[in-house]
C-alpha positions as CSV (number, residue, x, y, z in Angstrom):
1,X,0.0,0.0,0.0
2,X,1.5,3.0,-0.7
3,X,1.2,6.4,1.3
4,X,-0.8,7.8,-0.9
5,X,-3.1,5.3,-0.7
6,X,-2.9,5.5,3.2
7,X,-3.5,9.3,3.0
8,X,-7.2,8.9,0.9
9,X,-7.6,5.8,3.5
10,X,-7.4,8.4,6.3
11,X,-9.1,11.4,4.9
12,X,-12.2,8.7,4.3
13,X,-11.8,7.9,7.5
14,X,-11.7,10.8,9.5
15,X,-14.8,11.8,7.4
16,X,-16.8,8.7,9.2
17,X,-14.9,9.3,12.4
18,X,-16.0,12.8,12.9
19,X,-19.5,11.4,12.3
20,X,-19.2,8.4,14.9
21,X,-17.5,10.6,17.3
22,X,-20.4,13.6,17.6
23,X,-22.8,9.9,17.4
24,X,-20.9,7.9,19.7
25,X,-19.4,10.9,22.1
26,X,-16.2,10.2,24.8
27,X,-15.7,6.3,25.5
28,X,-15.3,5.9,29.4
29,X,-11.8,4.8,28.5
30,X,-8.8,5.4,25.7
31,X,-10.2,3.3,22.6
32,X,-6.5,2.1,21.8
33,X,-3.4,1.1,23.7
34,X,-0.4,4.1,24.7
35,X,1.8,1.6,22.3
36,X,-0.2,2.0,19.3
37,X,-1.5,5.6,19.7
38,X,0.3,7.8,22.0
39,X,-2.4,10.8,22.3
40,X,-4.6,7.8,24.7
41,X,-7.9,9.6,23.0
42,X,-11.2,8.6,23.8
43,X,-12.4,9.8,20.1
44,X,-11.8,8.6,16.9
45,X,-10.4,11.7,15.0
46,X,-7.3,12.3,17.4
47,X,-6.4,8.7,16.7
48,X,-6.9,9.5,12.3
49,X,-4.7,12.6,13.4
50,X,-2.1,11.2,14.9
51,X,-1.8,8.9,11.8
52,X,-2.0,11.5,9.4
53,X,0.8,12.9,11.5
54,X,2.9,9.6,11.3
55,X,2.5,9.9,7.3
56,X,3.8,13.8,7.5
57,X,6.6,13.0,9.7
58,X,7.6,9.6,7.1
59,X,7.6,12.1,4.3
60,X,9.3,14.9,6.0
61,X,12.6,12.6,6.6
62,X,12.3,11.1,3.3
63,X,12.6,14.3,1.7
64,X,15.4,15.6,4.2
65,X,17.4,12.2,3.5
66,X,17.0,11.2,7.3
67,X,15.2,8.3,6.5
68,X,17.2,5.0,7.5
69,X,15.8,2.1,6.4
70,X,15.5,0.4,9.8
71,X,13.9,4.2,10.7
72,X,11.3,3.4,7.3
73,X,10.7,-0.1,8.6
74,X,9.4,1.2,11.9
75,X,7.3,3.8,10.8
76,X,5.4,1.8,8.3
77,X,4.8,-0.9,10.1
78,X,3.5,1.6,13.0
79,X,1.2,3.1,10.5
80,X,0.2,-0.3,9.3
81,X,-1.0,-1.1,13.0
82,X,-2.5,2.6,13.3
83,X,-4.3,2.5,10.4
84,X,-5.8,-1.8,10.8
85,X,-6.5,-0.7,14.7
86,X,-9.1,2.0,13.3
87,X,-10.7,0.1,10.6
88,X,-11.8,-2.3,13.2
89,X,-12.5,-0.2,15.5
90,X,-15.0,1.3,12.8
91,X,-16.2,-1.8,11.3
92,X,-16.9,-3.3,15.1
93,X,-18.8,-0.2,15.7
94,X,-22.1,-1.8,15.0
95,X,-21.6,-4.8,16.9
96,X,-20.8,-2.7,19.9
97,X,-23.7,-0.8,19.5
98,X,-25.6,-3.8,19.3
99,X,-24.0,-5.5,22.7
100,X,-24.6,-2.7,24.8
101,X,-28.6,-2.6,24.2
102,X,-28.4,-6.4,24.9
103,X,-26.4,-5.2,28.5
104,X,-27.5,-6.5,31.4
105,X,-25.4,-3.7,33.5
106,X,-27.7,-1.2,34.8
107,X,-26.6,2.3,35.1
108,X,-27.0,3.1,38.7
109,X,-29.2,6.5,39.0
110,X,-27.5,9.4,39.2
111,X,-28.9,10.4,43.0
112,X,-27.1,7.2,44.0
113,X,-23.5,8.2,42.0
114,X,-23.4,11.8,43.8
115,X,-24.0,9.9,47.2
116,X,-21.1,7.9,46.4
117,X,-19.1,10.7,45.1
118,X,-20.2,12.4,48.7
119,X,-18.8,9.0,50.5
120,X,-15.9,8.7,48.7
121,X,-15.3,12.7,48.9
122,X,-15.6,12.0,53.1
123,X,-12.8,9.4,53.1
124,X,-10.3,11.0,50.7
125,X,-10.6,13.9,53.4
126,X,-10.1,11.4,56.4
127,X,-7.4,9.3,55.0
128,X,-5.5,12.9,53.5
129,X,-5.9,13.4,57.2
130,X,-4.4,10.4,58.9
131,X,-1.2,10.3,56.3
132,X,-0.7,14.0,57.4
133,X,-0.9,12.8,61.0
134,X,1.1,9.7,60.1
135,X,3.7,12.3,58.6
136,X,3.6,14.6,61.3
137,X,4.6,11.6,64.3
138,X,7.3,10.0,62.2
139,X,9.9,12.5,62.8
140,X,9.4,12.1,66.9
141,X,9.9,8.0,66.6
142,X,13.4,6.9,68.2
143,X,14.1,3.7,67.3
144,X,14.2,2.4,64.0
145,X,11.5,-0.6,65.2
146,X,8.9,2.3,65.6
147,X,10.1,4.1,62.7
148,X,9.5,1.2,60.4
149,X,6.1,0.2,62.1
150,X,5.2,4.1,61.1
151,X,6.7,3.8,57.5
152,X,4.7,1.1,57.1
153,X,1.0,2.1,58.2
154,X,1.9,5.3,56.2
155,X,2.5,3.1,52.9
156,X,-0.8,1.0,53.8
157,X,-2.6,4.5,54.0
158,X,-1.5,6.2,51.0
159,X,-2.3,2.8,49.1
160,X,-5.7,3.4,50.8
161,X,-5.9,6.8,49.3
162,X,-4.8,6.6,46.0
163,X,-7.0,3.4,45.8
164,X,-10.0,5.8,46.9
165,X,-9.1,9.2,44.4
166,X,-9.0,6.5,41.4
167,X,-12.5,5.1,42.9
168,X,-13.5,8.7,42.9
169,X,-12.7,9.6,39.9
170,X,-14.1,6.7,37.9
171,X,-17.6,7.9,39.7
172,X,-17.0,11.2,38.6
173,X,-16.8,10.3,35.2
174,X,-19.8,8.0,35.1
175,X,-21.7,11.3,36.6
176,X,-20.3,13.1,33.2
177,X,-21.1,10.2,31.1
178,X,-24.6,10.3,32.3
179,X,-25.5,13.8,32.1
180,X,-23.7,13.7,28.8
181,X,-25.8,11.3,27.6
182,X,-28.5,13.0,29.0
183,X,-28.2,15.9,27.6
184,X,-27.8,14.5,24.2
């Protein structure tokens, strides 16, 4: 295939993309791996941008004489993987559609999300609290027994925390995702 064939593949593409994005809206998460696409987007036309960049780039050191053959290799075969990974993502597109009408997972109401966000809110407070106490007593420990006790509670409680913000925000985002769709 050559790039100019990749180019028209693209601009087709990113003329359907722009259509299934405003359709489709944000995905809760990034629709392709950090590997294949490094902008992590949860749309299609960043992805069909980024490629379009990869082609640009390609004939940019072509032109300049920078182009190694090993350098060549790579970024074809990238822009092989790019441009595969977003036909089927576009061809799958129905099927998708289809699974999540046939989903048995029940959206909780949004009343019940914001109480959770509250909850979770509450203990990100309390457990920001106890590391900063945790913190605060370390210095005063003498021996090196006590010391380690405290290093240790204060790594069990910052696990506890970040566990809790990534909790947090994955409620958040449902709360957007709803009243997105909502508002649609």
């Amino acid at each position: 295939m050559s790039l100019t064939h990749l180019k028209d593949a693209l601009h087709n593409m990113s003329i359907q993309a722009q259509a299934i994005d405003k359709r489709r809206g944000e995905s809760l998460k990034p629709l392709f791996d950090d590997r294949l696409f490094s902008c992590l987007s949860r749309f299609l036309c960043p992805c069909i941008q980024e490629a379009k960049n990869l082609i640009e780039q390609f004939e940019k050191e072509q032109k300049s004489g920078r182009l190694s053959s090993i350098r060549a290799s790579h970024l074809c075969e990238k822009l092989l993987n790019q441009v595969s990974a977003l036909q089927r993502e576009m061809a799958t597109l129905s099927i998708r559609e289809k699974e999540k009408r046939f989903s048995f997972k029940q959206t909780p109401p949004l009343y019940l999300l914001y109480q959770d966000l509250t909850q979770h809110q509450n203990w990100e407070r309390r457990l920001e609290e106890k590391v900063r106490q945790i913190e605060a007593i370390f210095p005063y420990q003498t021996t090196q027994k006590n010391q380690i006790e405290i290093q240790k509670h204060l790594i069990v409680t910052k696990e506890r925390l970040s566990r809790c913000r990534k909790a947090k925000q994955k409620i958040e985002s449902n709360i957007a995702f709803i009243q997105k769709k909502k508002s649609r």
